[in-house]
Every structure is written in structure tokens, then in C-alpha cells.
DOZAKOL-717619 format. One record per residue (C-alpha): residue in three letters; x, y, z. Coordinates in steps of 0.001 Angstrom, whole numbers, padded with zeros to 6 digits, always signed. Last residue first. Layout:
% residues N
ALAXYZ...
***
This chain:
% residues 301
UNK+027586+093728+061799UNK+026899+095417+064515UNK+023168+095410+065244UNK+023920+091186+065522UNK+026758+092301+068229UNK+024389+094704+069976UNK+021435+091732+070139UNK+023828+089307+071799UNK+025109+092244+074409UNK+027824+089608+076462UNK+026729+088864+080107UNK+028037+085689+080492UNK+025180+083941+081268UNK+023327+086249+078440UNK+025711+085472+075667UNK+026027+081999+076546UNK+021771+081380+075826UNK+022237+083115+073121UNK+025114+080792+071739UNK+023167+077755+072761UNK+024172+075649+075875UNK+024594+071695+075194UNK+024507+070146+078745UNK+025404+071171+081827UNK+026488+074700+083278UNK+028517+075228+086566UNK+028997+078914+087649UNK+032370+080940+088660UNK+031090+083470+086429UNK+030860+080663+083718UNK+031880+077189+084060UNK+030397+075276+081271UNK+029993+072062+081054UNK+029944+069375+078109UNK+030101+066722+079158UNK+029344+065039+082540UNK+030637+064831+086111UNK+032986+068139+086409UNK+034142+068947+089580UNK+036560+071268+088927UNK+039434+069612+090356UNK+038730+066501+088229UNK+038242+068632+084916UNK+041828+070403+085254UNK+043233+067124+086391UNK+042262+065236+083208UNK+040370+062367+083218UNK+042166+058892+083105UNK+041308+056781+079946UNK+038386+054890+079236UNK+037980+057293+075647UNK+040661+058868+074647UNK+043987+059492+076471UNK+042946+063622+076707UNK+039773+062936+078060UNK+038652+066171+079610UNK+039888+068199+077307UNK+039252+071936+078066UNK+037793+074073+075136UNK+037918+078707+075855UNK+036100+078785+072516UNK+038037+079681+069484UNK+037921+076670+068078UNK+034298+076542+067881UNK+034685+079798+065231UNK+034133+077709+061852UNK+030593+076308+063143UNK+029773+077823+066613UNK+026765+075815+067336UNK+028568+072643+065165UNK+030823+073032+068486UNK+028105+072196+070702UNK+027055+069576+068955UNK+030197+067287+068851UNK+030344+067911+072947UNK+026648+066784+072983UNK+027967+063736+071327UNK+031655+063035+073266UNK+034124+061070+072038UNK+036855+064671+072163UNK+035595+065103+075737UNK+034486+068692+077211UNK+034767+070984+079516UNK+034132+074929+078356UNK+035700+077094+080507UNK+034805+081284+081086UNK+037903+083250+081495UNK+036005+086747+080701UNK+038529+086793+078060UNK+037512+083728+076546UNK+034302+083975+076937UNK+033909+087110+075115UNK+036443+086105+072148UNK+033669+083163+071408UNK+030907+085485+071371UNK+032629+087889+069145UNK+033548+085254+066544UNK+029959+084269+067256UNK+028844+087673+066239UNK+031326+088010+063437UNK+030082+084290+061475UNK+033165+082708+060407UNK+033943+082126+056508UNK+031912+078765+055070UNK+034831+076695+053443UNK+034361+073106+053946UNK+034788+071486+050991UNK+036975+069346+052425UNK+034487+068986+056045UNK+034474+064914+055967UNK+031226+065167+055487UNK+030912+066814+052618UNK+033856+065419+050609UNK+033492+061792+051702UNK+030136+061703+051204UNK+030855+062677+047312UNK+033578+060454+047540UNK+031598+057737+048971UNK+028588+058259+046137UNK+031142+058245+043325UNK+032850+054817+044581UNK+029060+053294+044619UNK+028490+054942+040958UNK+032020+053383+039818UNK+030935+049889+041488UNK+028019+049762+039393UNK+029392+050518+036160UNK+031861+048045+036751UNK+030101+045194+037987UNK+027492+045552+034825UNK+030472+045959+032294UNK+031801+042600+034179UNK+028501+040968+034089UNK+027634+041838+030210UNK+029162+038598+028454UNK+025721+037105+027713UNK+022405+038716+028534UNK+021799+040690+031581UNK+019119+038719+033382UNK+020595+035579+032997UNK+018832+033442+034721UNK+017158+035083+037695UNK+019352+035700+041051UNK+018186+034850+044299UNK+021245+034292+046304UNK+021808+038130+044898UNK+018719+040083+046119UNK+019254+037538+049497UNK+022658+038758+049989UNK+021878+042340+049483UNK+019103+042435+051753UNK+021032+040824+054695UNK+023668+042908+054272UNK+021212+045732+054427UNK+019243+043980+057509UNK+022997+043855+059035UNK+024191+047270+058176UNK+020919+048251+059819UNK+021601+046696+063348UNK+025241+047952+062849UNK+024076+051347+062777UNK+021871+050727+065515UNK+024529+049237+067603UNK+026463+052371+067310UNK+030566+052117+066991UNK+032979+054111+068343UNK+036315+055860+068235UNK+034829+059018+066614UNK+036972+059027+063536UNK+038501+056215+062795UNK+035574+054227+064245UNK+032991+056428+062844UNK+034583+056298+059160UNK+034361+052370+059417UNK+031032+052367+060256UNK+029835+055257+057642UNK+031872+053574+054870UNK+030257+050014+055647UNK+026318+051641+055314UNK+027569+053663+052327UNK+028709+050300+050416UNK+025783+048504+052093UNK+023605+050423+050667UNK+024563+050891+047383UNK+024991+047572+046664UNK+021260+046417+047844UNK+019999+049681+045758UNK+022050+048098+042418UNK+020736+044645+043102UNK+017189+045867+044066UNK+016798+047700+040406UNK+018320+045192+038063UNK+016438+042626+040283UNK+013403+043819+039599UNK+014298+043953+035323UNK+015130+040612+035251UNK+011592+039342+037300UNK+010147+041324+034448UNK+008025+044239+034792UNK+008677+045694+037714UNK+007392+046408+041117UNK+006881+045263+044892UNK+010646+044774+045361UNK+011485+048147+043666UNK+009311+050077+045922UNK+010612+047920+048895UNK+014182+049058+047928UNK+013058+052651+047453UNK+011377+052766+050582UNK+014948+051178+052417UNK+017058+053765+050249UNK+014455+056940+051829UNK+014564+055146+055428UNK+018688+055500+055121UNK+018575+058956+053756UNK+016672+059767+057029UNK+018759+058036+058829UNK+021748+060473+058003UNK+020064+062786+059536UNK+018952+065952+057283UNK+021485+069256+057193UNK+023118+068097+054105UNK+024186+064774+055182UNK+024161+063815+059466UNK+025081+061246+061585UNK+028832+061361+060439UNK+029741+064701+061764UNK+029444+062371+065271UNK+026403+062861+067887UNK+024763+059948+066532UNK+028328+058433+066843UNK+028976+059440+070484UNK+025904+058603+071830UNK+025982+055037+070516UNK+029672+054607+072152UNK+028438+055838+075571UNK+028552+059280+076511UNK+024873+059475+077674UNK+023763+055186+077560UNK+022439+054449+074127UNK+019805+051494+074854UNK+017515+054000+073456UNK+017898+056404+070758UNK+019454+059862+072753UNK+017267+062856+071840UNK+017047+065908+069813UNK+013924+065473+068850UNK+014867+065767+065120UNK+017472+062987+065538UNK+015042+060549+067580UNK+012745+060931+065093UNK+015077+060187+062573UNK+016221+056999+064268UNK+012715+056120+064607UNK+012183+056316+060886UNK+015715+054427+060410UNK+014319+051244+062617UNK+010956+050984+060592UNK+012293+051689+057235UNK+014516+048890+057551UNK+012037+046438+059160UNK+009810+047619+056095UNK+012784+046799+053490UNK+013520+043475+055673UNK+009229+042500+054601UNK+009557+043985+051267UNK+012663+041520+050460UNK+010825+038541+051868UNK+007554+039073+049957UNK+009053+040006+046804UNK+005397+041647+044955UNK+004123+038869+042075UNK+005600+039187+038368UNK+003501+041291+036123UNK+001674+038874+033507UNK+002926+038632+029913UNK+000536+040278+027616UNK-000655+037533+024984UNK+000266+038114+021523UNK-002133+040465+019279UNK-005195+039002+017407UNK-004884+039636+014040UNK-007653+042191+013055UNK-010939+041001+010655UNK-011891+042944+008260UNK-011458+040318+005573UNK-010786+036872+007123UNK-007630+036266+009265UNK-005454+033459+007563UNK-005333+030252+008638UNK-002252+028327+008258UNK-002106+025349+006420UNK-001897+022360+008176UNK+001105+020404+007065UNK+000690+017454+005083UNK+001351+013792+006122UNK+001796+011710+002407UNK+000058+008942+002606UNK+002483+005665+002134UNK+001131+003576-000809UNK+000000+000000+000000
***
């Protein structure tokens, strides 16, 4: 018997007037339940670190002139006048933004693998700068290095085939690690005061020069937090104050015998007029203890 010949179906053409029917829409890939659920832990500790900041208070389980104290009160806990927490709990909300979006599962972990990278970068430059620096570490911090770590690890462990195409990871790497190196030098710069070129204020130039001569003392202790504040009262003219250190050997080490003889239990204080004075004292608030004309200098100017 003859073989029958198998033909192929022909393909069916769309009748007049009739549109092709356009290819399926591929479905949005569900939200990234465990890397929204760190993100919210993340937002949740830096929020309450920045309301901490803007009350001016001490986080808690940070003992006054502990290690935690000392870094919050650090150059380092703060960017362009906003805490440094604050920038934090913005990466976090961008990071659970990106883990709840997206259009491809490729194209969500572009996103969270560059924010993850980021933020652990800044996260390790801002521990390591506080304990060259300041001496100390804050448990906080390290809490949220952690979750970050944490973050970045999973983002990675997690990895979609192939989401860049072949022979793209190093130009990926690269790209990325020049806009993490850009973000630390541009940190690097601002906070650690090289740009830093603000001319002193006259009336606190004035101030300062006041106390001195009046032969006010200002105790203080190079770790210390409210110390760190104080002087960002002054800006450019703190070094002019009357300063006693307190802790000359660093932190744990003998205080000095100026401080001892004068009684002094806590940092900063202010002797003025033969008067103690705790805690952070604003530059009004020096000008009328020690009797200098606040409003007079300001007239002057």
C-alpha cells in the first residue's frame, strides 16, 4: 500500500476585516515578599532613628557618653542638614518600591541589586569612618548594616537566569561599582568637612572672644555627642572657645586634672562666672550667662 503523504496544516489566515489578534501580555511578576518585609524592618528602625534625631534625643539602649551617643552625635550622623537616617529610610522605601514592582523578574532585580549595593557600600563607609573618627561604633548602625547585608545577599542568592544577557557581568560590575565609589567620595567630601569653606560668622567670633577673656571654661571630651554639637553651634569659630579636654587618652582613659578639680561629672559644662552649666548651651543662651550684648553684636555687623 502507498504511504500517505502527512501534510502540514495550512495556516489560517484572518478573514477580511478582521484584526490579528495580538500576543498575549505577559503577567507582572508577584510583589518580593521577603525583600519587602527586611525593606519595612529597615524603614521601621531608620524612621525612629530620625525621630530621635529631630527630637534631639538619645535612641535607646544608648547610655549618655556611651559609644551610641557618640556616633549619633558624630559629623557622620548627618548629610546636608537631614540625619543620616533619614537617607537610610528613603534607600529602604526605594528598595521595597522596587521589590513590589517591575516588569520582568530581570528587570526587579536590576533595580534591588544596584539599591542592595549601594547600601551597604555607604552603610560600611559610615562604620568604618565612625571608628577612625569618633572611636565608636552604634549598635543601631550595625543593626541596619545587618538587615542591608542581609538584603543584598538575598537580592543576589536569588538571582534570575541571565538577566543581563551574555558577556555583560563585568560591564554591569563596573558601572556599578564606579556609581558606589562616586557616592563615597561625594560623602566623603561633605562630610568629611573638604569642601568646607563657610567664613566665620562676626557675632559668634565675638561670642567666642567674650568667653575667653572673661575666662569662662568649656569641659568637654573629644568622644563626646553633645560635645560634637556644641561646636557645630559655633561652626568655623568653635575653636576659638575657651575648650578643656577632659579625656585627653581617649575614651576609658584617666580624666584630666583640670576637669577633676573642677568637679565636672558630665560633658559638656560650662563654668561661667564661677557657675557650673550642663549640657549643650546655645550661643544666646552663653551670651546672656556671660553677660555679652547678643542683640548689639547682631546690630553690629
Amino acid at each position: 500500500m502507498a504511504r500517505r503523504k502527512h501534510r502540514k496544516p495550512a495556516r489560517t489566515r484572518p478573514s477580511q476585516g478582521q484584526a490579528p489578534q495580538a500576543p498575549r501580555a505577559q503577567a507582572r511578576p508577584r510583589s518580593d515578599a521577603w525583600v519587602l518585609a527586611l525593606a519595612a524592618l529597615g524603614m521601621l528602625l531608620t524612621g525612629y532613628l530620625t525621630l530621635v534625631a529631630w527630637g534631639d534625643g538619645t535612641p535607646a539602649l544608648c547610655a549618655e557618653g556611651g559609644d551610641c551617643d557618640a556616633t549619633q552625635g558624630s559629623r557622620w550622623s548627618s548629610f546636608l542638614g537631614l540625619p543620616m537616617a533619614l537617607w537610610g529610610f528613603a534607600l529602604y522605601a526605594l528598595i521595597a518600591l522596587a521589590a513590589a514592582t517591575g516588569a520582568t523578574l530581570a528587570a526587579r532585580w536590576r533595580h534591588l541589586s544596584r539599591l542592595t549595593l549601594l547600601g551597604v557600600a555607604v552603610s560600611v563607609y559610615l562604620t568604618i569612618a565612625g571608628l577612625v573618627d569618633v572611636g565608636a561604633t552604634c549598635g543601631w548602625c550595625l543593626a541596619s548594616l545587618a538587615l542591608m547585608a542581609a538584603l543584598f545577599a538575598l537580592v543576589h542568592l536569588r538571582r534570575p537566569g541571565a538577566p543581563l544577557g551574555q558577556g555583560r557581568w563585568t560591564s554591569w560590575w563596573l558601572g556599578n561599582g564606579l556609581v558606589v565609589i562616586g557616592v563615597v567620595l561625594v560623602l566623603q567630601l561633605v562630610l568629611g568637612d573638604v569642601l568646607d569653606r563657610r567664613p566665620e560668622n562676626p557675632r559668634l567670633v565675638a561670642l567666642a572672644e567674650h568667653l575667653q577673656a572673661t575666662g569662662a571654661r568649656y569641659y568637654g571630651a573629644s568622644w563626646c555627642g553633645s560635645c560634637a554639637r556644641q561646636n557645630r553651634l559655633f561652626g568655623a569659630s568653635a575653636e576659638r572657645l575657651p575648650y578643656v579636654e577632659c579625656s585627653p587618652a581617649g575614651r576609658g582613659g584617666p580624666t584630666a586634672r583640670a576637669c577633676v578639680e573642677a568637679g565636672v561629672s558630665s560633658y559638656p559644662t560650662w563654668q561661667i562666672n564661677g557657675l557650673m552649666h550642663t549640657g549643650v548651651q546655645t550661643p544666646p543662651d552663653l551670651a546672656r550667662l556671660s553677660g555679652f550684648d547678643w542683640e548689639g553684636a547682631q546690630a553690629r555687623r
